[in-house]
C-alpha positions as CSV (number, residue, x, y, z in Angstrom):
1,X,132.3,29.4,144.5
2,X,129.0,29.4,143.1
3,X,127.4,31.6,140.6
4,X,123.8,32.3,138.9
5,X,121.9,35.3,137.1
6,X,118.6,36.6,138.7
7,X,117.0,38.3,135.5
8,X,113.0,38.9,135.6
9,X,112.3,36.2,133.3
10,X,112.5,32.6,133.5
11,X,112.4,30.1,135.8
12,X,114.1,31.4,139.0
13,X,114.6,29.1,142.6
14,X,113.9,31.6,145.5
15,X,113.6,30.8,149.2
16,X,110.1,30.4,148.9
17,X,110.0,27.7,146.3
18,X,109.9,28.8,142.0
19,X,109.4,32.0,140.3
20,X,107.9,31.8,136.8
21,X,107.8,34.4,134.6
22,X,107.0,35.1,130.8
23,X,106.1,38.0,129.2
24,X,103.3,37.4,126.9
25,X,101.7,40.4,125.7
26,X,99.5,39.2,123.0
27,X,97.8,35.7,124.6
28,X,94.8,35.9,125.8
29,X,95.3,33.2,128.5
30,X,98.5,31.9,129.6
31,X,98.9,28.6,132.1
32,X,101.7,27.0,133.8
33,X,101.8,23.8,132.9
34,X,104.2,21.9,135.4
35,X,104.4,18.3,136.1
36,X,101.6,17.1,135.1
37,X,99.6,20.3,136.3
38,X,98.0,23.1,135.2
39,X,98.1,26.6,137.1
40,X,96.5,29.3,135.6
41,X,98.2,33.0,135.3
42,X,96.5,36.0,135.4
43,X,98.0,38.9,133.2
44,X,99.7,41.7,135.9
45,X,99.8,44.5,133.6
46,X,102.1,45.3,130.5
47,X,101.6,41.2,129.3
48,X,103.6,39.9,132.7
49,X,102.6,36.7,134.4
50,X,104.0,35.4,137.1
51,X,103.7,32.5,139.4
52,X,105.9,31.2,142.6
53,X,105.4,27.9,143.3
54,X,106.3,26.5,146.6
55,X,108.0,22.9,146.7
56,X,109.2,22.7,143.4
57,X,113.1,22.8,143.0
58,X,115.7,21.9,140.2
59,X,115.3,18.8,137.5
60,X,111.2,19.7,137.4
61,X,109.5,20.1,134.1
62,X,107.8,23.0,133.1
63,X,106.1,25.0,129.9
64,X,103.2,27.1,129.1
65,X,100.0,26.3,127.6
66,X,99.0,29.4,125.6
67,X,94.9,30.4,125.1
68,X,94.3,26.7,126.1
69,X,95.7,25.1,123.2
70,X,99.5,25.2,122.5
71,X,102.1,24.4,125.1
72,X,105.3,26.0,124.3
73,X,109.1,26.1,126.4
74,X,109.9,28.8,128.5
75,X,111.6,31.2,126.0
76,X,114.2,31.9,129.2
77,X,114.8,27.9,129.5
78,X,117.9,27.4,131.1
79,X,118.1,24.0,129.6
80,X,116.0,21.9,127.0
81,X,116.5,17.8,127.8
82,X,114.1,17.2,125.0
83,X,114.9,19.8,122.1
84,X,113.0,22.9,121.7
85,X,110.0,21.9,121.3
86,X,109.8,20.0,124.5
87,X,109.2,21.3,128.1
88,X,111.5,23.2,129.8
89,X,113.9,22.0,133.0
90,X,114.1,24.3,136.2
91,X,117.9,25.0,136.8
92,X,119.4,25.6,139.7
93,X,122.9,27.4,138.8
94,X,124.5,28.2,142.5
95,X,124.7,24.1,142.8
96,X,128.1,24.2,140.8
97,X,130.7,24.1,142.7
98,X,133.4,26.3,140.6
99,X,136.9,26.1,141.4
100,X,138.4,29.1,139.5
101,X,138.2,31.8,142.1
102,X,141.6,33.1,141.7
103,X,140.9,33.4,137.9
104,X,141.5,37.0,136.9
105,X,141.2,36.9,132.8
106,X,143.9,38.0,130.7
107,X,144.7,41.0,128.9
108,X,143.3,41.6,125.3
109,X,146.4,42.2,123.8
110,X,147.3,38.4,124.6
111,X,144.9,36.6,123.3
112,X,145.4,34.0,120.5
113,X,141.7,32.4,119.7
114,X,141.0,28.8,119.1
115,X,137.2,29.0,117.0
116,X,135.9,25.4,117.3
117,X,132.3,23.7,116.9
118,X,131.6,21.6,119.9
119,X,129.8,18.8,117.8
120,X,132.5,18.5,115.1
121,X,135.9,19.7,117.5
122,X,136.2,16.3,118.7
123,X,135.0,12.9,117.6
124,X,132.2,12.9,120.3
125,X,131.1,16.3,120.1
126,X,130.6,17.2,123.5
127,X,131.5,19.4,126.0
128,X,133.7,16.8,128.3
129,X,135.7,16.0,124.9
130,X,136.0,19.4,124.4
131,X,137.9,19.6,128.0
132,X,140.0,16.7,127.3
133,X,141.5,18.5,124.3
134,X,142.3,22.0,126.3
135,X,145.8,20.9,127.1
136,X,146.9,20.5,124.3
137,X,145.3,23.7,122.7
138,X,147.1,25.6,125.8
139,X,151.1,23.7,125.1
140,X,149.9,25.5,121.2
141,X,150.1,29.0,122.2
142,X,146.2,29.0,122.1
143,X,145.1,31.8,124.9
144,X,140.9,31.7,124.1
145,X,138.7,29.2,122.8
146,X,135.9,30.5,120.9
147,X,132.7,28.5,120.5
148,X,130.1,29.0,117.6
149,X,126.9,29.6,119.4
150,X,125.0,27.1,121.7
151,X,121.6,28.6,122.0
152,X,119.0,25.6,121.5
153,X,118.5,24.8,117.8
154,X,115.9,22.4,116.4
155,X,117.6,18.8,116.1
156,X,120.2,17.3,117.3
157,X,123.0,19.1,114.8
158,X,123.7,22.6,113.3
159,X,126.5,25.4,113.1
160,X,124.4,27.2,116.2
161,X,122.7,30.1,113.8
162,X,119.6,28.5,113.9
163,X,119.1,28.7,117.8
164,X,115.5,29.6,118.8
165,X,116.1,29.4,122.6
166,X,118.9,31.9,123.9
167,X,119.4,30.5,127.3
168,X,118.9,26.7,127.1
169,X,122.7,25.6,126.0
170,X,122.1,22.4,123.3
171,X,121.6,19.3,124.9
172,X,123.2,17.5,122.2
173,X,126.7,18.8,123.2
174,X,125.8,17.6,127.3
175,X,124.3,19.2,130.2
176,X,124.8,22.8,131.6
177,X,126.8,21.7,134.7
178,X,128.9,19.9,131.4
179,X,129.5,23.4,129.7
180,X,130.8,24.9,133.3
181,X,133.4,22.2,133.8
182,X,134.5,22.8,130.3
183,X,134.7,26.6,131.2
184,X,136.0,26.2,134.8
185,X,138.9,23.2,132.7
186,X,140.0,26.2,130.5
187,X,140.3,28.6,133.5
188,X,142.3,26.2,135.4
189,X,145.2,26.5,132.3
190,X,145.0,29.8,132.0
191,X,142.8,29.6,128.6
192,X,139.6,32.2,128.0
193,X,136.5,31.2,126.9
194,X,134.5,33.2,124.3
195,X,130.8,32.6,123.3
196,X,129.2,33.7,119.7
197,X,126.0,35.0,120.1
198,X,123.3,35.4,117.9
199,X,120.9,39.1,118.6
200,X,119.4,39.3,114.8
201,X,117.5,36.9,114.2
202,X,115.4,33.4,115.3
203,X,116.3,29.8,113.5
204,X,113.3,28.6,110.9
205,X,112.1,25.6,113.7
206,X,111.2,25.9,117.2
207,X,110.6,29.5,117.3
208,X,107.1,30.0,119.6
209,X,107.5,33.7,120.6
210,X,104.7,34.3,117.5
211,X,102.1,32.9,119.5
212,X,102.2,34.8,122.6
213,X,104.5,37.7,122.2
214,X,103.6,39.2,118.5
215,X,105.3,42.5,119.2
216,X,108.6,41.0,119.8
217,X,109.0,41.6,116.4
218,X,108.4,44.2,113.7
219,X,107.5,45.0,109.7
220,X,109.4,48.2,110.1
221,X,112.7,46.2,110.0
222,X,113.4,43.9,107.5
223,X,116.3,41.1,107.9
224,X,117.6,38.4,105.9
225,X,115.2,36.2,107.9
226,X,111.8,38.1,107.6
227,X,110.2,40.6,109.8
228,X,113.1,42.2,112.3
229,X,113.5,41.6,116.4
230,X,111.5,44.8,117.6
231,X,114.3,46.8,119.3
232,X,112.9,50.1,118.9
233,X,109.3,49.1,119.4
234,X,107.5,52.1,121.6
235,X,105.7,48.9,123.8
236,X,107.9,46.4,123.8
237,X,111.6,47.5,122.9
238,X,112.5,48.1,126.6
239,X,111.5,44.5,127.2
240,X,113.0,43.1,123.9
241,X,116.4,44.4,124.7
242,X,116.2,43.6,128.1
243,X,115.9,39.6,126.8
244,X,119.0,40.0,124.7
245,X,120.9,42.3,127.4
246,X,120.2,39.5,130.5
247,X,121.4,36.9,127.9
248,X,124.9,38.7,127.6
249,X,124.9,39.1,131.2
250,X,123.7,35.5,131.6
251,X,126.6,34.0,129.9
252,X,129.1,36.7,131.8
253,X,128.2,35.3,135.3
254,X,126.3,32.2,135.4
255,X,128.5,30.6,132.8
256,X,132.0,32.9,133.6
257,X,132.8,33.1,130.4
258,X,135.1,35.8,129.4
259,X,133.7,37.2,126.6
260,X,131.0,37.2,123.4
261,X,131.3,37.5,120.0
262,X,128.1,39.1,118.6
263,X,126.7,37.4,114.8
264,X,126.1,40.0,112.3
265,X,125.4,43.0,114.1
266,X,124.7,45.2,110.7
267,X,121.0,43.2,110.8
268,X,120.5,45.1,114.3
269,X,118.1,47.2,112.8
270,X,117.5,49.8,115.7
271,X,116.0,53.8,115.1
272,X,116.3,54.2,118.8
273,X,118.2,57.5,119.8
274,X,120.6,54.9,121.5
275,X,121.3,51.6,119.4
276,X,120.9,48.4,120.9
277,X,124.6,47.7,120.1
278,X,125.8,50.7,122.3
279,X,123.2,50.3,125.5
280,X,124.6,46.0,125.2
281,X,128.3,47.5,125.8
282,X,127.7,50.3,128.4
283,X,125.4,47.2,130.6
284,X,127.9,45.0,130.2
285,X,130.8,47.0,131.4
286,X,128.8,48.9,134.2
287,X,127.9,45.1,135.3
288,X,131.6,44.0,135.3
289,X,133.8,47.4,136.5
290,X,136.7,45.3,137.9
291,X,137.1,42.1,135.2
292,X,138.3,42.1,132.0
293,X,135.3,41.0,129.5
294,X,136.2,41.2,125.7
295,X,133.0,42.1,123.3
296,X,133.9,41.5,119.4
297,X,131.5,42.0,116.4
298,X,131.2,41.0,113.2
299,X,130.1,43.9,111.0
300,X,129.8,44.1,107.7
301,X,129.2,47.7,107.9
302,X,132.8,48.2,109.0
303,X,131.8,51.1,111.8
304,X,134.9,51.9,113.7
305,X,132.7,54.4,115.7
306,X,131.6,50.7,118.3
307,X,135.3,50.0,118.8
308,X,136.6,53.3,119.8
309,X,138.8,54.0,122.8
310,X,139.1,56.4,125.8
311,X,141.8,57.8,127.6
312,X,143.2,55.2,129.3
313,X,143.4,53.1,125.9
314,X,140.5,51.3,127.2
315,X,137.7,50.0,124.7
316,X,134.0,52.6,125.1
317,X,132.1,49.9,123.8
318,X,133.7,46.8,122.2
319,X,137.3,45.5,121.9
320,X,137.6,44.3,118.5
321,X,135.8,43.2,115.4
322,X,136.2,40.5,112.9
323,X,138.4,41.6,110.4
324,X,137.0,40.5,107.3
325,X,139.2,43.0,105.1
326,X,142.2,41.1,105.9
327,X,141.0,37.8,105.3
328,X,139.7,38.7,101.7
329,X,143.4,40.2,100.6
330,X,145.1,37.3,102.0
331,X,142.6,35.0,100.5
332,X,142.9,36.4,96.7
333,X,146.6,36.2,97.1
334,X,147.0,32.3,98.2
335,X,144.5,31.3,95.9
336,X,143.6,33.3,93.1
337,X,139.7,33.5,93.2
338,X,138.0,36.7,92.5
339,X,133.9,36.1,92.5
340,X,131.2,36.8,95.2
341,X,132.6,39.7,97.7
342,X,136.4,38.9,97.0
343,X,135.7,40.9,93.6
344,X,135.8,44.3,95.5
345,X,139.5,43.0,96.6
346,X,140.7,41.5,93.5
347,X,141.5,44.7,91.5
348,X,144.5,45.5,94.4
349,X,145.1,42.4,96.5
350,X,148.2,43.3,98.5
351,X,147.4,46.8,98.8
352,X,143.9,46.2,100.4
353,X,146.1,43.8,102.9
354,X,148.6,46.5,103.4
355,X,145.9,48.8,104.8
356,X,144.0,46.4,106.6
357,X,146.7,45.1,108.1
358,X,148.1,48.8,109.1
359,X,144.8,50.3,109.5
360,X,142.3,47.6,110.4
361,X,139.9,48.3,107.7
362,X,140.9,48.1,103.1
363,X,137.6,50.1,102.9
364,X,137.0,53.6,105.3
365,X,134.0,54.8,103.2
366,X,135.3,54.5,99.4
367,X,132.6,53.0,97.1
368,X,132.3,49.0,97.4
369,X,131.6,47.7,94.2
370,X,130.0,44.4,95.7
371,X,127.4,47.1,97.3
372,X,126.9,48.8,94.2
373,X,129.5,51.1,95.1
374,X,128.0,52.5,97.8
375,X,130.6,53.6,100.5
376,X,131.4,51.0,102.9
377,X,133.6,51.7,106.2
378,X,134.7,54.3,108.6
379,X,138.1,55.5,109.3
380,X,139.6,53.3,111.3
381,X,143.7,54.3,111.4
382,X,143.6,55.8,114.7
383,X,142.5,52.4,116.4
384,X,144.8,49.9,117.9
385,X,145.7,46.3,116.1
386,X,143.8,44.8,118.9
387,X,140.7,46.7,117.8
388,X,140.9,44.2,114.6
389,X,140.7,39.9,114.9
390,X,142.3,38.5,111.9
391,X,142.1,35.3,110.5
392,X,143.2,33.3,107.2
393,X,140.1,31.0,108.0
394,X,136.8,30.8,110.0
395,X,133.6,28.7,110.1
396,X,132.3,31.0,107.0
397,X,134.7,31.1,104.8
398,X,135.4,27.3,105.2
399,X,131.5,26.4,105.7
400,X,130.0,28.3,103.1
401,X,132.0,26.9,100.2
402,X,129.9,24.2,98.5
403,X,132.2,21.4,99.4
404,X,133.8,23.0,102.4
405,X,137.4,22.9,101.6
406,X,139.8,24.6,103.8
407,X,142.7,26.6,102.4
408,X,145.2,23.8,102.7
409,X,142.7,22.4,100.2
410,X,143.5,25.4,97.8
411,X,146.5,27.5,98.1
412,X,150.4,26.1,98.3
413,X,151.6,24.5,101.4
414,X,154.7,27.2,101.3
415,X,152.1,30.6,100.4
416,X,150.5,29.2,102.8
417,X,153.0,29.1,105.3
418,X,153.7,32.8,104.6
419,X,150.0,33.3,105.6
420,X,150.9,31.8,108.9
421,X,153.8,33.6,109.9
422,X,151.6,37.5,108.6
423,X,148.6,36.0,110.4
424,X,150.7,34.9,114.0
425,X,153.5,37.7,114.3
426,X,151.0,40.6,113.3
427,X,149.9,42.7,116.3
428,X,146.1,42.2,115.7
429,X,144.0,39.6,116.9
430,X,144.8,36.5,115.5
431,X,142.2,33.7,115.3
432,X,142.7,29.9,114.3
433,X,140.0,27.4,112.8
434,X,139.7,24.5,114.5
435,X,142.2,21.9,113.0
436,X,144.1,24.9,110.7
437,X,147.0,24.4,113.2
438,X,147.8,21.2,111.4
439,X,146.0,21.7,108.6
440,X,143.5,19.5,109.0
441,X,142.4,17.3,106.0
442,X,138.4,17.3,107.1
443,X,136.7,19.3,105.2
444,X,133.6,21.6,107.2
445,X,130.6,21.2,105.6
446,X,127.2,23.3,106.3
447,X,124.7,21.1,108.0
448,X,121.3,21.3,110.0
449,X,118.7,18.7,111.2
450,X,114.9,19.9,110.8
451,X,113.7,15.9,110.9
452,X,110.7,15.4,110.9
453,X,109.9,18.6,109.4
454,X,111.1,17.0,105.9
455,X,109.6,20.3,104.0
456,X,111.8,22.2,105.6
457,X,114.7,19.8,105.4
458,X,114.2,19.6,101.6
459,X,114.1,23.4,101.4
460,X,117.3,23.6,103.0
461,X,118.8,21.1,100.4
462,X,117.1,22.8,97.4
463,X,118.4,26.2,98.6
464,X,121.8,25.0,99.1
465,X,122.3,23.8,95.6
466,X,119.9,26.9,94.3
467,X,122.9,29.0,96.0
468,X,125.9,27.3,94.1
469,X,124.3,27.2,90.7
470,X,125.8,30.2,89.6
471,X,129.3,29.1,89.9
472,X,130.7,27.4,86.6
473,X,131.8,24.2,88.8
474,X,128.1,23.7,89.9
475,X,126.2,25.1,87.3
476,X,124.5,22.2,85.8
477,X,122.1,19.5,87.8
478,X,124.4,16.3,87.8
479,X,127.8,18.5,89.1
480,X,125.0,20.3,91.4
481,X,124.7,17.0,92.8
482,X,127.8,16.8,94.4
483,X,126.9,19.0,97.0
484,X,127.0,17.3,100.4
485,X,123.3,16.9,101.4
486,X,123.0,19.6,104.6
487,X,120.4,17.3,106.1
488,X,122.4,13.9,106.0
489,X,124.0,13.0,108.9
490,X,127.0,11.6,107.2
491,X,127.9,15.4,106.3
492,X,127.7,15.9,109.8
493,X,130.0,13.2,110.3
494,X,132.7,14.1,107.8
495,X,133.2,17.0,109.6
496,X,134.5,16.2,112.4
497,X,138.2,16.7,113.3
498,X,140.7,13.6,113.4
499,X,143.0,14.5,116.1
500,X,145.1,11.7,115.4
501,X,146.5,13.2,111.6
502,X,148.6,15.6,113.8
503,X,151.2,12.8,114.5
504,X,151.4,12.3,111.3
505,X,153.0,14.2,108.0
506,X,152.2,16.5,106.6
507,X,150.0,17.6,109.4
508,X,152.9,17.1,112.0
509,X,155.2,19.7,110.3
510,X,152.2,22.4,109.7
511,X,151.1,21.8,114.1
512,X,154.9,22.4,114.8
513,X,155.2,25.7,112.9
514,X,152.1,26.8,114.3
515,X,153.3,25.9,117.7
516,X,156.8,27.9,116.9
517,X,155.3,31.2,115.7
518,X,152.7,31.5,118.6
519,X,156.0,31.0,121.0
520,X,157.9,33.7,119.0
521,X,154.4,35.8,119.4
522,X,154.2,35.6,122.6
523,X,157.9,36.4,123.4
524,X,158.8,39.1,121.0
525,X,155.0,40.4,119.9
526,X,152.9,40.7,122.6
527,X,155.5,43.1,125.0
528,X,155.3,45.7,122.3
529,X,151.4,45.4,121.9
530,X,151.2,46.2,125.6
531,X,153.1,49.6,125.4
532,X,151.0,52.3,124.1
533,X,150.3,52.4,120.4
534,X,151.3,55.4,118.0
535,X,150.1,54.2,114.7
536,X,150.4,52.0,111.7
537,X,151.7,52.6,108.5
538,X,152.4,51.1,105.3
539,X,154.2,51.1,101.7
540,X,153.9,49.4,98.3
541,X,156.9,49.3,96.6
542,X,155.9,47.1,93.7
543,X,152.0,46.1,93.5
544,X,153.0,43.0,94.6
545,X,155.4,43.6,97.6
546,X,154.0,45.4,100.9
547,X,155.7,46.4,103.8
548,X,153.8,47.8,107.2
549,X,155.0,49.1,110.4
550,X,153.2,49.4,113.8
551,X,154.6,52.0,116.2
552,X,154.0,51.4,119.9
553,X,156.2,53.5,122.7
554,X,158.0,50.4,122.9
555,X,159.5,50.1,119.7
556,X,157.9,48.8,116.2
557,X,157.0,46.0,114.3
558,X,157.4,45.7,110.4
559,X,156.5,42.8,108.1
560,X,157.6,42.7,104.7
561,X,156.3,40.5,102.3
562,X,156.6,39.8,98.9
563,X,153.6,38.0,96.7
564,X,155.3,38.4,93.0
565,X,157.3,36.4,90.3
566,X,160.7,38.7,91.5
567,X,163.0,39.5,94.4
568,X,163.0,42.4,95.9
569,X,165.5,43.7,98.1
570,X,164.4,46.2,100.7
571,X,168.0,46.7,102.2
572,X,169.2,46.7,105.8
573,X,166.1,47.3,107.9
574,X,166.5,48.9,110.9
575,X,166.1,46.9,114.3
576,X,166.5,43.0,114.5
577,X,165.1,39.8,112.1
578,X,162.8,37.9,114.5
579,X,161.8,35.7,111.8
580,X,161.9,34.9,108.1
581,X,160.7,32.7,105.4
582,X,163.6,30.1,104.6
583,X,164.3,31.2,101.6
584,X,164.8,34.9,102.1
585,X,169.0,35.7,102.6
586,X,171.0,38.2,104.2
587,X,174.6,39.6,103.6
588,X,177.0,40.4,106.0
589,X,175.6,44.0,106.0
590,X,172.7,43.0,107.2
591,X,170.9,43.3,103.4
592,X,168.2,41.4,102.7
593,X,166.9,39.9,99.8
594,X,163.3,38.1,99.4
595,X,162.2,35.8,96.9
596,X,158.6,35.8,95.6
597,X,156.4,34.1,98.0
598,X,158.6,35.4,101.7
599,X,158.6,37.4,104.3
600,X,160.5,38.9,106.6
601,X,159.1,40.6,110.0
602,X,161.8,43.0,111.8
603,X,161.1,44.4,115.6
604,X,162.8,47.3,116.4
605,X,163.1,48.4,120.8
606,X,163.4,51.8,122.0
């Protein structure tokens, strides 16, 4: 089985030798520069130039020498051997010999994700580790591995958020062909493979589309990162979205991966009577009638309007989207802190849960105080639980602390294992951190490599303790000190998973609870979440006790939890215990009582 992309940009092998392409709409000359040799291109209208090259083929080196100074990578590179500033290697993608034919995706509703960072999952940090640890994942209960993005990024370590080249997967993690054996490994054991991408912005280093292609991006749109990508330019938007679109595409096909996870969609900034976000769904799924491909956001806008459904149940434009509403209510609950965005949660913890967890999103356009109490959200009741991924962690909220502690570092071990069980037997989308099955004891620390580029390696250090300074445990220069040092390799290093704790206790004990509640998920969850849904509700008896249901035609599913100093006893509860916190009891009668800090999740069948 072989598989590759034809897109109108790049470097593409045809019968009669290469096709190069790049659009360069603002250079005033533009030449090929390939082994050694220069060929010039003439412009072909609209900033187009294109060459085919006879008797060149895959492994040659390529890049562009723009208005006879600068030579720059192909922004389409397929692969970078030399990091982004180097030239560019011609690919040829149908040489892969796949083996996973037969392999037919799996159902949204079945997916339990696995988010890891290829350079700090394993103690290599490569793709072929990454294989080696897939079995293992799969006897978990895993059905998806999610990987933070691999777009080409300046150095030889980062988070992936700093890519400047789309197409080029990061040589530090191994070669293309590397990345499809990893894919084609997960197929083979029934395991998905997702792939964040980033469509809002460029990294700070290696980023070359300035020189040649100016009106690729645009002062109407401001971003966190400067001047916005030019979506809705009259001249260039049709070609602008076109990159990003192909890329999807790219990853779809030539890389069979089953489905993307799009980075911070809310800095889209698009006027166009059809927004990027909704012409990037309707491509992808006229591209791929007949196979299931899952598209998930993250949105801080909270827009149910991109993950509605249509008659059939079936998603209109994307399956799910981060659910960051969930995480903050369970976060305020296991650990107490209230500063930054978890102060628009902190006035009504557990209720915000309950209604995330019933109805996807706490906030469906009530003022947000964190936004100045603006409204923030749409109504999102009517959507499924599978419109919604939920997680207790993620490479954020574990990354972007100061000293990159993950929960186990901060809440109870048995709160914590309450977490779990709401988390893994709820009928959304539930998403791991890499390690959390066992609660790993390495922390994840933010880190990037800009060497030699030491200015902008120092402004990333000064930044990052600029950032933390208004936190009382960082707030004066020496304690300011103790953040790790983004730049250093060792923080790097100290991130990396220890695969070898999960033999051992405490970690063994956490990895076997983990393992036992995604086999009760899949056994007693997941044939409800396939029956047509009817809607979610949800109660607060006390402030600090909630209790939701899900209806599907099926039967429903009801969690009970209880985050106080008291018991509460919510009776005999109709249908059948299919798991409980050890300390909750239950009489003869079928009465329960629960303890602060338990649970209890009942399924009823009709």
């Amino acid at each position: 089985m072989r598989r590759a992309h034809s897109m109108p940009f790049g470097a593409e092998i045809g019968p009669e030798g290469v096709r190069f392409a790049l659009w360069a709409p603002t250079a005033t000359s533009v030449a090929l520069v390939l082994d050694g040799r220069e060929h010039p291109l003439e412009d072909q209208g609209e900033g187009w130039r294109r060459l085919t090259v006879p008797g060149v083929g895959a492994g040659a080196r390529y890049g562009y020498k723009i208005d006879g100074d600068l030579v720059v990578p192909d922004p389409a590179s397929r692969f970078q051997p030399e990091d982004v500033s180097g030239l560019s290697q011609v690919i040829d993608p149908s040489a892969f010999a796949w083996t996973d034919r037969a392999w037919a995706g799996r159902p949204f509703e079945e997916t339990v994700i696995y988010e890891c960072h290829v350079g700090t999952a394993t103690s290599e940090g490569t793709y072929a580790a990454l294989a080696d640890k897939l079995e293992a994942l799969r006897d978990l209960g895993v059905t998806a591995i999610e990987l933070l993005p691999l777009a080409d990024f300046k150095g030889s370590r980062n988070w992936g958020y700093d890519g400047v080249l789309p197409y080029a997967p990061d040589s530090a993690y191994g070669t293309p062909d590397d990345l499809r054996r990893l894919v084609d490994r997960a197929h083979s054991l029934g395991l998905m493979v997702f792939l964040d991408v980033v469509y809002n912005h460029f990294g700070p280093a290696g980023n070359y589309l300035h020189a040649y292609a100016k009106s690729f991006f645009t002062e109407r749109h401001q971003t966190p990162w400067g001047a916005g990508i030019n979506f809705d330019g009259k001249t260039s938007g049709e070609v602008v979205r076109d990159y990003f679109v192909h890329n999807a595409l790219y990853w779809l096909e030539e890389f069979h991966v089953d489905g993307l996870r799009f980075d911070a969609v809310h800095a889209i900034l698009d006027d166009s009577e059809k927004h990027f976000l909704g012409e990037l769904a309707e491509r992808i799924r006229a591209a791929f009638p007949d196979r299931p491909v899952h598209l998930m956001l993250e949105n801080e806008a909270n827009q149910a309007s991109w993950l509605e459904r249509d008659g059939a149940g079936q998603p209109r434009f994307h399956s799910a989207q981060w659910a960051d509403d969930t995480h903050h209510g369970w976060h305020i609950l296991l650990t107490g802190e209230d500063s930054g965005y978890y102060e628009s949660f902190s006035d009504r913890p557990a209720a915000h849960l309950a209604r995330s967890l019933a109805e996807g999103f706490a906030y469906q356009g009530e003022p947000f105080k964190t936004l100045d109490n603006h409204p923030r959200g749409e109504p999102s009741g009517h959507l499924p639980p599978s419109a919604f991924v939920t997680f207790l962690q993620n490479h954020d909220q574990v990354g972007n602390r100061a000293l990159g502690e993950r929960l186990s570092h901060l809440a109870d071990a048995d709160k914590l294992a309450l977490a779990r069980a709401g988390l893994l037997l709820s009928p959304q989308i539930p998403m791991l951190w890499m390690g959390e099955e066992w609660s790993a004891s390495t922390p994840f620390l933010f880190f990037v490599d800009f060497a030699p580029d030491e200015e902008l390696n120092k402004a990333v250090r000064d930044g990052r303790r600029r950032e933390f300074k208004s936190f009382a445990a960082f707030a004066d220069e020496e304690k300011a000190k103790t953040i790790p040092d983004p730049t250093a390799e060792d923080t790097f290093r100290r991130s990396k998973l220890d695969w070898a704790e999960r033999e051992r206790s405490p970690h063994r004990e956490v990895l076997a609870d983990t393992t036992a509640l995604l086999a009760l998920r899949q056994r007693e969850v997941v044939p409800l979440t396939k029956t047509a849904w009817q809607g979610g509700a949800f109660a607060l008896p006390r402030p600090d006790v909630i209790d939701v249901t899900w209806r599907y035609a099926g039967g429903t599913l009801r969690f009970v939890g209880v985050f106080g100093g008291e018991s509460y006893e919510p009776g005999s509860l109709p249908g059948r215990v299919i798991w409980r916190s050890p300390a909750v009891s239950q009489d003869e009668d079928g009465s329960l009582v629960l303890p602060a800090w338990s649970g209890v999740f009942v399924k009823e069948v009709f």
